[in-house]
C-alpha positions as CSV (number, residue, x, y, z in Angstrom):
1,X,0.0,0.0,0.0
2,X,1.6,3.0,-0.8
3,X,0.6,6.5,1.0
4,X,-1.4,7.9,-2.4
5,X,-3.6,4.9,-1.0
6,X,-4.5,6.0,1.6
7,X,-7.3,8.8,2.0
8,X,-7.6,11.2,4.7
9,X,-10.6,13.0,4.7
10,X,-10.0,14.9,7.9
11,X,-8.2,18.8,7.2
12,X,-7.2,18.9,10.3
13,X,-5.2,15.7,10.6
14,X,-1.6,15.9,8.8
15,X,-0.7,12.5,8.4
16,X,-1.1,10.3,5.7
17,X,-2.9,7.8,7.9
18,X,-6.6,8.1,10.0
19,X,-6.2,9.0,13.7
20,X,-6.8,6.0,15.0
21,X,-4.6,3.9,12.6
22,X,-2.2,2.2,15.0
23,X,1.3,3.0,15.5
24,X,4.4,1.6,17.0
25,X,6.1,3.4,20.2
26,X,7.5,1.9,23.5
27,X,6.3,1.6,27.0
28,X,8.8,4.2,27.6
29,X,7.3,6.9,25.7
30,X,3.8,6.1,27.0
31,X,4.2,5.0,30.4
32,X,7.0,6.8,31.6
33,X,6.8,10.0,29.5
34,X,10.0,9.9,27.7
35,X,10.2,12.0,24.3
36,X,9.3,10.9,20.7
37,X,13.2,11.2,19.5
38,X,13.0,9.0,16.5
39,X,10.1,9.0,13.9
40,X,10.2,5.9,11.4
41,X,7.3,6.3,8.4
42,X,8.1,2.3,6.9
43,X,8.1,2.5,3.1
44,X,7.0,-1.5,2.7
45,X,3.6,-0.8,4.5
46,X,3.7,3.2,5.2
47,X,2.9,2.5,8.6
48,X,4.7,4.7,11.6
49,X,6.6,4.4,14.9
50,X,7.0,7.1,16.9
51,X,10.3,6.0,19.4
52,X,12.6,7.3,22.2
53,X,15.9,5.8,21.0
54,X,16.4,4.2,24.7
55,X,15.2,0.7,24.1
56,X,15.3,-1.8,20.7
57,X,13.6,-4.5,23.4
58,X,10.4,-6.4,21.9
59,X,8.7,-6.4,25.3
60,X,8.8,-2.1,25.4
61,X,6.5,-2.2,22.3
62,X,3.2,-1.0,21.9
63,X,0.6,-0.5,19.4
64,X,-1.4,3.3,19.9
65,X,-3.6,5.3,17.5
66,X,-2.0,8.1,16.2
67,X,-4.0,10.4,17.7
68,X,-2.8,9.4,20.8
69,X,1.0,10.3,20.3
70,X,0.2,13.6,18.9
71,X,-1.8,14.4,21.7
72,X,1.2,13.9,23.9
73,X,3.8,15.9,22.0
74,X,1.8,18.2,18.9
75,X,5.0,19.1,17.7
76,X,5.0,15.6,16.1
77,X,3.1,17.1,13.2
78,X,5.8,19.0,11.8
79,X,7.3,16.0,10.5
80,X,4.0,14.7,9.1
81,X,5.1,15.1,5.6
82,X,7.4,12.0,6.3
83,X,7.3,9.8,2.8
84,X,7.2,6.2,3.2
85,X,11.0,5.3,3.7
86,X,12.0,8.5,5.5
87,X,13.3,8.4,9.2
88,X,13.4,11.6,11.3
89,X,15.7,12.0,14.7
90,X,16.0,14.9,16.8
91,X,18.0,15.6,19.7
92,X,14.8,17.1,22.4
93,X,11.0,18.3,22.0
94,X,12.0,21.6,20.0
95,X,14.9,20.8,18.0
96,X,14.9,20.5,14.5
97,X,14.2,17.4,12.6
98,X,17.3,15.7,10.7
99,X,15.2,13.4,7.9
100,X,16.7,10.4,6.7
101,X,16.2,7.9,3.8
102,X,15.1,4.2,5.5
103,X,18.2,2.3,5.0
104,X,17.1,-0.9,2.8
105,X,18.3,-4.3,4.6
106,X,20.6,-6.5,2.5
């Protein structure tokens, strides 16, 4: 599925997928309130994770809607022009965004 696939019909939501369209993050970022550091938008299936960059452990995942991480840090929507296959790191809430082409496994 690519992101010309998928239709939002909300103008106030920026992303290319609904609000309650599930996303990746950690237990980290909603449990313990860390920051969204790391921003993945997956070009095989245009879906998102929205990370802290503390923890690559299975058992820290979750699955959110959307919605839900924006509501914790708006800022999020500056970066959601992401393409499928861009990453986007930042140093703090506030910085600037350094994008990134995904790096394709071999």
């Amino acid at each position: 599925m690519s992101s010309e696939d998928v239709t939002n019909e909300d103008p106030d939501w920026k992303f290319d997928q609904e609000r309650k369209v599930g996303a990746l993050t950690t237990k980290q970022v909603m449990d313990e309130g860390l920051p969204v550091l790391e921003v993945a938008h997956y070009g095989d299936d245009c879906s998102w994770a929205f990370l802290c960059g503390t923890t690559e452990d299975e058992d820290d995942a979750q699955m959110v809607p959307m919605e839900t991480i924006v509501a914790i840090d708006p800022s999020l929507e500056t970066i959601a022009t992401l393409k499928p296959g861009q990453m986007a790191y930042r140093d703090f809430i506030g910085d600037e965004w350094d994008i990134f082409e995904e790096e394709e496994e071999e």
